[in-house]
PyMOL CGO cylinders between C-alpha atoms (Angstrom):
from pymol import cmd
from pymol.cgo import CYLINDER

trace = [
    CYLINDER, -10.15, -62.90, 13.12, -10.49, -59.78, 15.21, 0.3, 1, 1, 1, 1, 1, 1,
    CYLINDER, -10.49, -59.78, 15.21, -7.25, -59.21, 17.67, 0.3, 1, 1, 1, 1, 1, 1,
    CYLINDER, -7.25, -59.21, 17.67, -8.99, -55.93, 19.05, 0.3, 1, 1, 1, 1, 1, 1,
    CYLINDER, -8.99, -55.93, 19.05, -11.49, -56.79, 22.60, 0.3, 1, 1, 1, 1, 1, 1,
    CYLINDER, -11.49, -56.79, 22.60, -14.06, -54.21, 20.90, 0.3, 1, 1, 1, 1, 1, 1,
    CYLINDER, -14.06, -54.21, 20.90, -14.10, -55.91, 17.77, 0.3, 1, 1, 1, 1, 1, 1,
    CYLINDER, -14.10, -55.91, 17.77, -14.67, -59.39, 19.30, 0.3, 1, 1, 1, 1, 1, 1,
    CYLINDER, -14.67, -59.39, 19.30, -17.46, -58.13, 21.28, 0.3, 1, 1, 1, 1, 1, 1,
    CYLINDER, -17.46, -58.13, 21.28, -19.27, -56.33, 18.06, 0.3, 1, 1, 1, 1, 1, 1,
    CYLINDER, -19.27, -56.33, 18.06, -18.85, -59.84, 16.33, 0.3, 1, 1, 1, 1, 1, 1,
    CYLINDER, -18.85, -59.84, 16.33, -20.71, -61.43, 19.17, 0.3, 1, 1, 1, 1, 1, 1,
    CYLINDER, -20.71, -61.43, 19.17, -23.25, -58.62, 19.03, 0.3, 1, 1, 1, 1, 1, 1,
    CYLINDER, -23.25, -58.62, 19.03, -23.64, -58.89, 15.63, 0.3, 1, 1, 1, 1, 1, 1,
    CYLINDER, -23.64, -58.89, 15.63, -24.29, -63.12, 15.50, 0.3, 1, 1, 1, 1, 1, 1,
    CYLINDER, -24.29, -63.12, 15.50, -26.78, -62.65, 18.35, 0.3, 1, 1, 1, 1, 1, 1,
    CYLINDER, -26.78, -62.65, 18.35, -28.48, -59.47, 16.77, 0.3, 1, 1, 1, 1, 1, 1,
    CYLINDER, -28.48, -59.47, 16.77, -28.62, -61.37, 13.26, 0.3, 1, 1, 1, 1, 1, 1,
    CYLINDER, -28.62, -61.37, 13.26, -30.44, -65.13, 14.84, 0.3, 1, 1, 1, 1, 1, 1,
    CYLINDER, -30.44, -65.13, 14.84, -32.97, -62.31, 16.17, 0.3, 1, 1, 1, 1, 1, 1,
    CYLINDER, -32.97, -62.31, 16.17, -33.36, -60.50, 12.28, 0.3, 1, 1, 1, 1, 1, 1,
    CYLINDER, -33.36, -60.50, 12.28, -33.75, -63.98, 11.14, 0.3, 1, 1, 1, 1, 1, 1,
    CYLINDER, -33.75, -63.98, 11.14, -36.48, -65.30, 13.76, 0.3, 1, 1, 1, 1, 1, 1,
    CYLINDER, -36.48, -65.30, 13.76, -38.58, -62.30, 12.41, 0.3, 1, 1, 1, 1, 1, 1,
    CYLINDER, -38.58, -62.30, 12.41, -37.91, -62.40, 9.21, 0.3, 1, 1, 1, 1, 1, 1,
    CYLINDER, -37.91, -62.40, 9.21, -39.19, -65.97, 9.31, 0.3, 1, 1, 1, 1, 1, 1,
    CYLINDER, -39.19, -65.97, 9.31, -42.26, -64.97, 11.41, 0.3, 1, 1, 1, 1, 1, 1,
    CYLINDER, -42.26, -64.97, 11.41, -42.87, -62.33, 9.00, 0.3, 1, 1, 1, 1, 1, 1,
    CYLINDER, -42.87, -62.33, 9.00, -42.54, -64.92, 5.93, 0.3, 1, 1, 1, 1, 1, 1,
    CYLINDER, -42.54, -64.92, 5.93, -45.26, -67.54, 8.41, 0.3, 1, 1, 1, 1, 1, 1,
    CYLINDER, -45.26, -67.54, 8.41, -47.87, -65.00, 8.89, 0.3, 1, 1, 1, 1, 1, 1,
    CYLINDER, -47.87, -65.00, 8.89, -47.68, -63.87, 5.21, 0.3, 1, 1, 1, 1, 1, 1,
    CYLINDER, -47.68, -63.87, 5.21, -48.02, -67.42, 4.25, 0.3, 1, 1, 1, 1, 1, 1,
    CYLINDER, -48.02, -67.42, 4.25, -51.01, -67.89, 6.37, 0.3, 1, 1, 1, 1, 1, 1,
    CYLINDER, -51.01, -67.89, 6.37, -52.66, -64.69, 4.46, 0.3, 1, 1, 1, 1, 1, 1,
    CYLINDER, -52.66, -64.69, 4.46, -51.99, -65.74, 1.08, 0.3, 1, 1, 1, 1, 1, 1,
    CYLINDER, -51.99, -65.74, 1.08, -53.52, -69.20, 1.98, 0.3, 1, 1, 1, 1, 1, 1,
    CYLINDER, -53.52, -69.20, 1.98, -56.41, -67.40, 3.63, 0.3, 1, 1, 1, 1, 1, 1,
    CYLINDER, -56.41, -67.40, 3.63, -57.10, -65.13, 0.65, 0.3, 1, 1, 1, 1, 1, 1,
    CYLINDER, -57.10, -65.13, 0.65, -56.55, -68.01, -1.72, 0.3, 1, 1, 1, 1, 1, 1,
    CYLINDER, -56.55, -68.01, -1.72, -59.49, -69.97, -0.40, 0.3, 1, 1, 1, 1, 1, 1,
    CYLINDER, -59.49, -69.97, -0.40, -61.68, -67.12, -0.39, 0.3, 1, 1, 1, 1, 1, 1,
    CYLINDER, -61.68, -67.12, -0.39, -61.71, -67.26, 3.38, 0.3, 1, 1, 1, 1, 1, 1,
    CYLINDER, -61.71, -67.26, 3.38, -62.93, -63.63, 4.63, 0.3, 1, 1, 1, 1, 1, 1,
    CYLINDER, -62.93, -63.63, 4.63, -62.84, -64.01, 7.91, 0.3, 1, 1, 1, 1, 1, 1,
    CYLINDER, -62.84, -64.01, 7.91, -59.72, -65.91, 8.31, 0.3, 1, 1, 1, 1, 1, 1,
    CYLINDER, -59.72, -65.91, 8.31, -58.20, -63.08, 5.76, 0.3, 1, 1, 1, 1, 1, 1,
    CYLINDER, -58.20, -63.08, 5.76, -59.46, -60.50, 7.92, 0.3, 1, 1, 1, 1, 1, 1,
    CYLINDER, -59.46, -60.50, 7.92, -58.01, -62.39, 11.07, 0.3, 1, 1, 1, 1, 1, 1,
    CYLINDER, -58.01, -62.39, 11.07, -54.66, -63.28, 9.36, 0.3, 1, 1, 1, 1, 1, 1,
    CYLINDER, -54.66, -63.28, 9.36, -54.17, -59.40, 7.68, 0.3, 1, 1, 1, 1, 1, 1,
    CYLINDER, -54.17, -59.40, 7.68, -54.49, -57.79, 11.21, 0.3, 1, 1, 1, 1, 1, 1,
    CYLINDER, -54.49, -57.79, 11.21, -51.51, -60.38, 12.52, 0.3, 1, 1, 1, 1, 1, 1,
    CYLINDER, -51.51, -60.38, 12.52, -49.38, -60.14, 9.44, 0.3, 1, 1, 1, 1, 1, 1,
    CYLINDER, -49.38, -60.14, 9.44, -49.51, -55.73, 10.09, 0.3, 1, 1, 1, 1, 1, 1,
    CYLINDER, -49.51, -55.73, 10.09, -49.28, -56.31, 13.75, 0.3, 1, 1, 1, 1, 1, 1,
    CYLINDER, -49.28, -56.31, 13.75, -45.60, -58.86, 13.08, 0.3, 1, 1, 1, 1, 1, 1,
    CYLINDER, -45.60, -58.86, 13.08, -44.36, -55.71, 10.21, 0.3, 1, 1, 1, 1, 1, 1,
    CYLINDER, -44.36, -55.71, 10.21, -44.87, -53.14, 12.64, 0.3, 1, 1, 1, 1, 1, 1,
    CYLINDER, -44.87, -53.14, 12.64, -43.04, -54.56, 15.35, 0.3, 1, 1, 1, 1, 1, 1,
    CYLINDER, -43.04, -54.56, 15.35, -40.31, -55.86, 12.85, 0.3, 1, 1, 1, 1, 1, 1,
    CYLINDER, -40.31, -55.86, 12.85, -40.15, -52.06, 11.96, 0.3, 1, 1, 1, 1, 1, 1,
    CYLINDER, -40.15, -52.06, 11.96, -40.00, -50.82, 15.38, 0.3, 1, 1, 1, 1, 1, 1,
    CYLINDER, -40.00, -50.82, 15.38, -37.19, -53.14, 15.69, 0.3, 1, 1, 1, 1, 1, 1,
    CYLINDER, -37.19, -53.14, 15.69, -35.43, -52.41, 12.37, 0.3, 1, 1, 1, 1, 1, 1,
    CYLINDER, -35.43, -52.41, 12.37, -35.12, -55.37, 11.09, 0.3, 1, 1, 1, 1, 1, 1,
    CYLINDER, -35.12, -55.37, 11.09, -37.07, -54.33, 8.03, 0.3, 1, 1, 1, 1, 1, 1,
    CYLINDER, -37.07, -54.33, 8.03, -37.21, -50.72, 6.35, 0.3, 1, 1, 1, 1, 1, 1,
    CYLINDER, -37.21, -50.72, 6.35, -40.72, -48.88, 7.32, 0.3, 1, 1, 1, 1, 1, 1,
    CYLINDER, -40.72, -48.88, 7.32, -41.51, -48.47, 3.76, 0.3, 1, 1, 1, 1, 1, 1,
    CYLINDER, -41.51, -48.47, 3.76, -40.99, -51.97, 2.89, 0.3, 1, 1, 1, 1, 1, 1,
    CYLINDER, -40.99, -51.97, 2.89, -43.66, -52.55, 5.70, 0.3, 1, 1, 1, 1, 1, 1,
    CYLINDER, -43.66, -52.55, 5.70, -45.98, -49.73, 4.33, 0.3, 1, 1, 1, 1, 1, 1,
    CYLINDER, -45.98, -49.73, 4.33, -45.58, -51.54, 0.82, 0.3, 1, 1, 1, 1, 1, 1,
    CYLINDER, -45.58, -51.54, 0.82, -46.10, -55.15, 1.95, 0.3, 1, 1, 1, 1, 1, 1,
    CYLINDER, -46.10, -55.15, 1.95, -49.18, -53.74, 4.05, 0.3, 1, 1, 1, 1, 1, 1,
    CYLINDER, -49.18, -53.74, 4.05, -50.96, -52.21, 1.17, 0.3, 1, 1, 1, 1, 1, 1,
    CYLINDER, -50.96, -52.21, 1.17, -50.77, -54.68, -1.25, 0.3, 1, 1, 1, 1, 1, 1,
    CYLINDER, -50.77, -54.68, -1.25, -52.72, -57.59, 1.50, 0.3, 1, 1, 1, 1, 1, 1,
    CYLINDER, -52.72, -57.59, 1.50, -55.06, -54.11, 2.04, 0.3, 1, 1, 1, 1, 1, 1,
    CYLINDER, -55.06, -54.11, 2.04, -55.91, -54.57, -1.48, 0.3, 1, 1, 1, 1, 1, 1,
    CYLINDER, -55.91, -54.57, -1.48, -55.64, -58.25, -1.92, 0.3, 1, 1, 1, 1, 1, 1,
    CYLINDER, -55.64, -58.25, -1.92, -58.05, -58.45, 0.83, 0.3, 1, 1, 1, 1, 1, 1,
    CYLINDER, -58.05, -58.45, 0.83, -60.27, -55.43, -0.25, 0.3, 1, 1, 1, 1, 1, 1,
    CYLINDER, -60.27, -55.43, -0.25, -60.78, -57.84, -3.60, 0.3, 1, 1, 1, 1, 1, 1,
    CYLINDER, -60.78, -57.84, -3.60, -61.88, -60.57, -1.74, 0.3, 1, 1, 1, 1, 1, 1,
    CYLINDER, -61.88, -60.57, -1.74, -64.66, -58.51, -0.30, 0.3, 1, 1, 1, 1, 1, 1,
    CYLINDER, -64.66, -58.51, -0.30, -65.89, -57.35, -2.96, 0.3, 1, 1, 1, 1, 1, 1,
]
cmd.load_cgo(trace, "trace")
């Protein structure tokens, strides 16, 4: 247990700031869910629909940093291509 006020304070910061990481984590993990069901029924339009949320939720987990921007930019083009197959 911290004795120092500053380290008490960071340990509080820290819980609060890691329920947030985890609420987007999980959001991110939903809305990649809903993709992979989407693309999985050969759904284009609901692909199309559930692709634009799933890079919308990375990019503001990325603004955020809960997640590194290249895992984002690597996550993003491989439903670009998943769904590019389904067009074609």
């Amino acid at each position: 247990m911290a004795n120092i006020k500053s380290a008490k304070k960071r340990i509080l910061v820290i819980e609060k700031k890691t329920e947030i990481n985890k609420a987007v984590r999980s959001k991110i993990n939903t809305y990649t869910r809903k993709f992979k069901a989407a693309v999985a029924a050969n759904d284009v339009a609901a692909a199309e629909k559930a692709y634009s949320e799933v890079t919308s939720v990375l990019d503001k987990a990325v603004a955020d940093n809960t997640i590194h921007a290249n895992c984002a930019a690597r996550r993003k083009a491989r439903f670009a291509t998943a769904l590019n197959e389904l067009k074609k």
